[in-house]
N, C-alpha and C positions, 0 to 999 in steps of 0.2 A: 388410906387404910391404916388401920392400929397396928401399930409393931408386935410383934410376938414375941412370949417369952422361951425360954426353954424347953419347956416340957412340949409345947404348941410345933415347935422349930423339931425335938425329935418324932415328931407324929406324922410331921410332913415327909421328912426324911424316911420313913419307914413305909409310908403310902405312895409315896412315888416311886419309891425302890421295886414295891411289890408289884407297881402295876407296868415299870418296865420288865421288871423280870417276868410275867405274865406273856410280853408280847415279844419276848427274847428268846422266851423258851420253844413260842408257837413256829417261831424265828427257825430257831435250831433245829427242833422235828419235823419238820417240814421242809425241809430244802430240796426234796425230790435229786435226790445224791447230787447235789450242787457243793462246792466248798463255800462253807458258813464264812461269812468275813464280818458279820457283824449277828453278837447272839445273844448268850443267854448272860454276858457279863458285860457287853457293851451298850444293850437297851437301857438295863436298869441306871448306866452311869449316864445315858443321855435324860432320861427322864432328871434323874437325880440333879443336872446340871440347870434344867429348865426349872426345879425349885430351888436353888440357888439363888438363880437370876432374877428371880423373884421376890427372895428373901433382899438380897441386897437393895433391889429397885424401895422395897417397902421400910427397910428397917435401917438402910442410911442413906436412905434419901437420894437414890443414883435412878434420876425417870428414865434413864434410858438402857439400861441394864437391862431389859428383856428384850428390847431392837438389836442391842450388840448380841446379844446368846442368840438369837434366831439368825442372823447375818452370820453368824460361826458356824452354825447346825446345816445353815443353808451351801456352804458351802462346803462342809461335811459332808454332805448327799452328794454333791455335785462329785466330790471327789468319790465318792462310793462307785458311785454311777459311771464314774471313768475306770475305776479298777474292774469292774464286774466288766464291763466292755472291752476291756481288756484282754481279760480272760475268755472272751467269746461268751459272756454268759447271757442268757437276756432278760427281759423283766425290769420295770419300772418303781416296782409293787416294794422291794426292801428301803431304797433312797426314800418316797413319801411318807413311808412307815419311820423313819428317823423324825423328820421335820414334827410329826403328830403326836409321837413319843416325848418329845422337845415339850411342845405346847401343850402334853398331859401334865406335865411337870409343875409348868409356872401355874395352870388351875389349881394344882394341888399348893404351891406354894402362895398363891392369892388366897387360900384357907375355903377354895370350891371344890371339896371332897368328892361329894355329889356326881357333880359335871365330871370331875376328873376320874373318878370310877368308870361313870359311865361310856365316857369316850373310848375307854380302854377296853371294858368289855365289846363294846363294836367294833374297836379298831381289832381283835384279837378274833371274834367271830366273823368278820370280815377276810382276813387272813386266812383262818381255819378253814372256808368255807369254799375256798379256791375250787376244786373240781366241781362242787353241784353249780356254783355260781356261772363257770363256762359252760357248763349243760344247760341250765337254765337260758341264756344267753341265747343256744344256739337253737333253743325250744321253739324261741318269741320270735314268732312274723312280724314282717315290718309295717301291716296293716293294725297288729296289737298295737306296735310299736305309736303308732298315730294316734292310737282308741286312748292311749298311756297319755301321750303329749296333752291330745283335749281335754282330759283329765284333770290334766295340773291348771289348764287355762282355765276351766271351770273352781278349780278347787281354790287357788289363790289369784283370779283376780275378778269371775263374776260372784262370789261368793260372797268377798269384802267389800265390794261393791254395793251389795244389796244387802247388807247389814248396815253400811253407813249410809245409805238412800234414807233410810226411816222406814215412818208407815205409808203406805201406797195410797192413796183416795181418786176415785174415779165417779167425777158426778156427786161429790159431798159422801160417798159410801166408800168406809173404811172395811178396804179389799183385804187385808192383812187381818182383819176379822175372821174371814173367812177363809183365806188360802195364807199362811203364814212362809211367803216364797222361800226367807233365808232360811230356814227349819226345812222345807220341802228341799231343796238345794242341797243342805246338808245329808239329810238322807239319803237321796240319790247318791251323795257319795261314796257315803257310807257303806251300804247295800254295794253299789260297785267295787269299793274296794273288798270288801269279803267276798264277793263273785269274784272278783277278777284272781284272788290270790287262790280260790278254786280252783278256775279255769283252768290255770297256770300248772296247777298242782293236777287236774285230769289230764292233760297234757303230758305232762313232765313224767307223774307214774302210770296212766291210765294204762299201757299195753301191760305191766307187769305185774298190775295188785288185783286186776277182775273186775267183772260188771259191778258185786256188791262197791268196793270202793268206790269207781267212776259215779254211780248211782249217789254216793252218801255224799259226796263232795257236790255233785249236779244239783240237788237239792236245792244247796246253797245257793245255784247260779241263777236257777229257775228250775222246779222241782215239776209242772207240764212239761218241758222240754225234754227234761231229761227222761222222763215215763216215755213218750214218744220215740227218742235214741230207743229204749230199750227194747221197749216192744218190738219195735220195728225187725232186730236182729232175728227174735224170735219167728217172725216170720220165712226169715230166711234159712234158719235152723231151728228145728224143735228142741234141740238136746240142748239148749240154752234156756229154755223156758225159767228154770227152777233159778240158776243165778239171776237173770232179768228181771224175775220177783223180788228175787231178795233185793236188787240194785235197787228198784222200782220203791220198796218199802222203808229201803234207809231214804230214798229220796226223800219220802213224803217227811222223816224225823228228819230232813236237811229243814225242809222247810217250815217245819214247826220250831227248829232252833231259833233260824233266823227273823222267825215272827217274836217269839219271845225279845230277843233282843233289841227290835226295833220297836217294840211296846216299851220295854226300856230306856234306847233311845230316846225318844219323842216325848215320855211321860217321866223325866227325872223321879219323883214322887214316890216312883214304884208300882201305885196303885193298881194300875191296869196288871202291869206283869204280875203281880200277887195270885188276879183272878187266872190268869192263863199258866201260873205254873205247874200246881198240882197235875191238873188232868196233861197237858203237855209231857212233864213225864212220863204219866203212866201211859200213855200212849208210845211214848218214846221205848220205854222199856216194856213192852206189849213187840213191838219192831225189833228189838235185840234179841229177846228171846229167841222168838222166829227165825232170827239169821242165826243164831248158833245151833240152832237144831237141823237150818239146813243144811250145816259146815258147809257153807261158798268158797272157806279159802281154796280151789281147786283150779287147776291149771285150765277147764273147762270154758272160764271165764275171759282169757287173756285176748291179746290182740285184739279189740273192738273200743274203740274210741268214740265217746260219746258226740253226737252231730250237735254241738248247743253252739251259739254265736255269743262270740265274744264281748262280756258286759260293760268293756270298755271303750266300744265305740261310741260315738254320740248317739245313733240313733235310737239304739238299745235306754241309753241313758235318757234320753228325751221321750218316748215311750213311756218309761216309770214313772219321768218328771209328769210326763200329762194324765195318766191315770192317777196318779195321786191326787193331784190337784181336781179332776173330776169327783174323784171319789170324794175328797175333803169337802166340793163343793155344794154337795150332794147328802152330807152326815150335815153340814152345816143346816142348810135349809130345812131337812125335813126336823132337826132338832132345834132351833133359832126363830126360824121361818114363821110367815104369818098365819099355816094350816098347819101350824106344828102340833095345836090344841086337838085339831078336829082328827090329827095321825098320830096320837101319842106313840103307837108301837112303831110309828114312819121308819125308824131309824133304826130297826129290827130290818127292814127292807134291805138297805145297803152291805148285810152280808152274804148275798146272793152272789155281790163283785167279787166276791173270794172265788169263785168259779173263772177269774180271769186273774184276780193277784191277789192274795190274802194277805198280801203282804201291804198293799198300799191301804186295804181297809183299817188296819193294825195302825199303822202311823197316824191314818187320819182322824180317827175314833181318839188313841192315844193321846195325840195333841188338843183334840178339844177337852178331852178329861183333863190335862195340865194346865190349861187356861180358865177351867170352872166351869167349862159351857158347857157338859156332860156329865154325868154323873159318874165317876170311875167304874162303879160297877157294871152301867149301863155298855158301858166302853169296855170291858172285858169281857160281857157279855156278846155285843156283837163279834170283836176279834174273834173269839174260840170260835163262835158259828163260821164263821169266815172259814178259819183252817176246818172246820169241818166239813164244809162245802168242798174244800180245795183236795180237801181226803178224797172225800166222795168223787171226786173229778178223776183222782186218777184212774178208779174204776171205770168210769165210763171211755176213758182214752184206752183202757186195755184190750174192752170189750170190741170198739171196733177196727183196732191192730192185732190181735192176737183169741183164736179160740183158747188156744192151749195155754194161756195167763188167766184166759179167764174161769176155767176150770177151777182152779186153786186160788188166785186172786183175788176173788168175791169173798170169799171164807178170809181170808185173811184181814183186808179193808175192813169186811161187817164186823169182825172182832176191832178195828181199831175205832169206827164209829161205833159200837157200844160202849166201849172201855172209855174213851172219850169224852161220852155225852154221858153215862154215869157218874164218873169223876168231876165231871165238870157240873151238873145237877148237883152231888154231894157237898160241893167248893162254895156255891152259888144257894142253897139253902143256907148253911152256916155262919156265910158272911154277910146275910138280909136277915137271921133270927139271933143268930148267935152276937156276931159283932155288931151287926146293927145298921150293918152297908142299905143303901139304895131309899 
């Protein structure tokens, strides 16, 4: 590394000062009336020591100057760790929090601002976050906890796997044509990690924030599922009907979020999410409306936990995996395919699938738009029908759960399939006359 001059050497000093003082301070207010033994003036000096040992390691040449200050800090902890045991106190969480403090230091004094900010802000909202973090904790089954594990084994080792495999050929036909797995793979994750931080989160506040919330988060997870939860209560109580709409209507904008995004996802370009954003909004804000006119926030809504299965298990996961890949394989054909001439509209067909996931027709459509093999506008064209159809779905899931949903229900849905398919008509002339699309 290049040695630093002065001015370099007080910036360091000042950026490491601040970011132990940052986790000194979290330090100090936070002790839960515990005696601070190490706070809002001891972080910033340990920080400060770890760009030190840094500066010296870089600027006279001593390689070993950050082993020795980390062997010091390590045994700093150690000794922390014995007085606090001392004193009866308990907690592992302040000793760790020295060593990371240490090691914020020498990033900052290696001239890694960046890194060393950043460490800091997590190591600090890490800290900060102590009570929800044990709540959360004691939220999570240990059948999530599994759906979590397989998770990681799909995310970082069959994922890099089938990126470095290449392209796939079976029989001289390049399958990767048609099902692009590490793309498909990725999404899955994707999608799950937004459900599952859902789930988590209908979990964690569901009894306390009401159907509308449980609904708006559910979306996310799966936006049929969560319509079915709702209704269903409604069955067993009519005086819920009017929240279980509204849950039921943020659903459906759960699910139009997450189509957007994964039109984003799949199609970098943009292209596709261009044509699905306008009307998505107004749709979206067509569903707000609504909810604020029904004022949900009411106690009316509480204790009713939505029934949806965990998007972290494998099965759930491998479900999406195969519908997607059907669907993909299915947009491919009827768009690629050798009667692709004789069904030009063919691929107009495949938003029908939005009646079971509108969400995989989005990716699939998406990614052939990004690869050339569809016409982006073609590909936002089917998407929207997709989420339209998946609108349309919920109405028909209310109708035979609920008479009393379906009273008001209907009215509300026909308003977002008009407002919908207007918007998206208005999006969809302009970008074929005006810009020049398709």
């Amino acid at each position: 590394m290049t040695p630093i001059n002065e001015v370099e050497f007080l910036l360091r000093l000042f950026v490491s000062m601040a970011i132990g003082g940052l986790i000194g301070l979290e330090r100090e207010q936070h002790r839960d009336h515990e005696m601070v033994i190490a706070g809002v003036r001891t972080y910033p000096l340990i920080a400060l020591s770890g760009m030190l040992f840094a500066f010296l390691e870089v600027n006279l040449a001593i390689p070993s100057a950050v082993p020795i200050g980390l062997g010091i800090f390590a045994a700093v902890a150690l000794a922390y760790l014995y007085i606090r045991h001392s004193l009866r106190l308990s907690g592992f969480t302040s000793p760790v929090a020295i060593l990371v403090t240490y090691i914020i230091g020498v990033l900052v004094g290696y001239g890694l601002f960046v890194e060393g900010v950043a460490v800091g802000v997590a190591t600090t909202f890490i800290l900060l976050a102590k009570g929800r973090l044990h709540s959360f904790a004691l939220a999570v089954t240990e059948a999530e906890m599994m759906g979590a594990l397989q998770f990681l084994l799909v995310a970082f080792i069959l994922y890099p796997v089938t990126q470095a495999a290449g392209p796939l050929v079976v029989w001289g036909f390049n399958v990767s044509e048609l099902v692009n797995i590490s793309s498909v793979i990725l999404t899955v994750m994707l999608v799950s990690l937004i459900s599952f931080i859902s789930f988590l989160a209908i979990r964690y506040f569901g009894s306390s924030k009401g159907l509308a919330f449980t609904g708006a988060l559910g979306g996310l997870v799966n936006s049929e599922a969560a319509t079915a939860s709702l209704a269903s209560y409604v069955c067993k109580d009519r005086k819920l009907a009017p929240f279980a709409l509204s849950g039921i209507v943020l659903a459906n904008t759960g699910m139009l979020a997450r189509n957007l995004a994964i039109s984003a996802i799949s199609d970098t370009s943009m292209h596709v999410a261009v044509v699905l954003l306008v009307p998505m909004v107004c749709m979206a804000a067509v569903s707000i409306v609504y909810f604020r006119l029904m004022n949900t926030q009411k106690k009316a809504g509480k204790a009713h936990p939505l029934e949806i299965e965990s998007p972290f298990g494998m099965w759930p996961a491998v479900k999406l995996g195969l519908l997607i890949g059907i669907t993909s394989s299915i947009v491919y054909f009827l768009a690629k395919g050798p009667w692709a001439s004789e069904l030009t509209y063919g691929i107009y067909i495949t938003s029908l699938i939005g009646f079971a996931s509108s969400g995989a027709v989005a990716f699939s459509v998406s990614t052939l738009a990004f690869t050339g093999q569809v016409d982006p506008l073609v590909a936002g064209e089917v998407a929207m029908m997709a989420c339209l159809f998946s609108t349309l779905n919920k109405v028909l899931i209310i109708r035979s759960d609920s008479e009393e949903l379906t009273k008001s229900g209907w009215k509300i849905f026909a308003t977002l399939l008009v407002v919908g398919a207007l918007s998206f008509a208005a999006v969809d002339i302009y970008l074929r006359t005006i810009v020049g699309w398709g």
